[in-house]
C-alpha positions in Angstrom: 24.7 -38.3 -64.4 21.7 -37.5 -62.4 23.1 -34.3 -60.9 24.5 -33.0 -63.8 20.9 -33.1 -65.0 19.3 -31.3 -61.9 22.0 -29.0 -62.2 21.1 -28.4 -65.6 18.1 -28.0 -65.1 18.3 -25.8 -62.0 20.3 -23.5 -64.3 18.1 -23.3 -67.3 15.1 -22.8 -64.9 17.1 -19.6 -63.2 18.2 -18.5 -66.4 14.8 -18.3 -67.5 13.6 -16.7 -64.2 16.1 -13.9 -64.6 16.3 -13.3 -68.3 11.7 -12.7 -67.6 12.3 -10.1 -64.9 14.8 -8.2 -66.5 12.7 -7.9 -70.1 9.7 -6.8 -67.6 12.0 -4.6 -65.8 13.3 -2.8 -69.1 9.4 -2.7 -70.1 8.9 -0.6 -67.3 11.9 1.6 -68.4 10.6 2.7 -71.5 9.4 6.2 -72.2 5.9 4.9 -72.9 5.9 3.7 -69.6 7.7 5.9 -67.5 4.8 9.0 -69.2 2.0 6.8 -68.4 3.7 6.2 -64.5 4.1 10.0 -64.0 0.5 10.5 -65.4 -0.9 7.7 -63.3 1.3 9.6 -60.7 0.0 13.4 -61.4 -3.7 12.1 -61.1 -3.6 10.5 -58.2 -1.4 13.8 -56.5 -4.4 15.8 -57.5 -6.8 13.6 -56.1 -5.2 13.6 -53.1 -4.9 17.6 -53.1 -8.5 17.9 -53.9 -9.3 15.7 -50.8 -7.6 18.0 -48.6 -8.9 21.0 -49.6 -12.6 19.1 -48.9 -11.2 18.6 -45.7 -9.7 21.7 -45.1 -12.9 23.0 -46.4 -15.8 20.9 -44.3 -13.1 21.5 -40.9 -13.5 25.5 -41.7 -17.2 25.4 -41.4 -17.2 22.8 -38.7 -14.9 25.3 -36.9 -16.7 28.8 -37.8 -20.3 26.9 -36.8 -18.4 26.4 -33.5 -16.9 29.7 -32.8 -20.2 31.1 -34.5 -22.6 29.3 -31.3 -19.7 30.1 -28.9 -20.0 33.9 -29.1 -23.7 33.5 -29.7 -23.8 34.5 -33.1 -27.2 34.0 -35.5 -28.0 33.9 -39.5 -24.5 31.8 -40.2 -26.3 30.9 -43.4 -27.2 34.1 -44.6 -25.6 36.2 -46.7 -26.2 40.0 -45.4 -25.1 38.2 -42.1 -21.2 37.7 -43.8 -21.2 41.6 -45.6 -20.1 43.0 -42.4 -17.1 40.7 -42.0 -15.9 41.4 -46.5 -13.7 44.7 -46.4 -15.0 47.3 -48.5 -13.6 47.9 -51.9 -11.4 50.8 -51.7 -11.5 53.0 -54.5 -7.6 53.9 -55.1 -8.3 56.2 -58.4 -9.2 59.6 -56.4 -6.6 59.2 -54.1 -2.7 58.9 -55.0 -0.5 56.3 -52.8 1.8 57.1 -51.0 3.6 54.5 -48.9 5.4 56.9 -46.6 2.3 58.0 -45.3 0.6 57.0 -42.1 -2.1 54.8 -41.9 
C-alpha cells in the first residue's frame, strides 16, 4: 500500500512538473511574446553596433594620432590642418563625361 502511494504521488508530482513547463513554454510561443523577444533582440543588436562603431571610431584617432607623431605631423586638431587631405569638389556641369576618356 505504501508504494502505490509514493508512486502516486511521484506521478502526480511529475505530472504537475511537466504540465507547468509546457504552459510556460507555449507562453513563450505566443505572438506577443515572440514581438517583444525580437524587439528585446533588435535593441540589444543595435547597442552592440553602436559600441563598435565607438570603437572603431576612438581606434581611428588612436591610430591617425599615432601615424600623425610618426611622420612628424602638427595641428591634428585643427581644422585648415585636414582641408588639404578633403578632395575638392569637382564641378561636373561645364564639363560632359565621358568614360572612354583618359584620366
Amino acid at each position: 500500500m505504501f508504494r502505490r502511494t509514493f508512486w502516486f504521488t511521484a506521478g502526480a508530482a511529475a505530472g504537475v512538473w511537466a504540465t507547468t513547463k509546457v504552459n510556460r513554454k507555449l507562453k513563450q510561443l505566443t505572438p506577443e511574446s515572440l514581438a517583444a523577444q525580437a524587439a528585446d533582440k533588435a535593441i540589444e543588436a543595435g547597442h552592440r553596433l553602436k559600441d563598435f562603431a565607438l570603437d572603431v571610431k576612438a581606434g581611428m584617432a588612436q591610430r591617425e594620432a599615432e601615424l600623425g607623431e610618426a611622420l612628424g605631423l602638427e595641428a591634428q586638431n585643427d581644422p585648415r590642418a585636414l582641408e588639404h587631405r578633403r578632395p575638392a569638389a569637382r564641378d561636373h556641369s561645364k564639363h560632359s563625361y565621358n568614360r572612354n576618356e583618359d584620366h
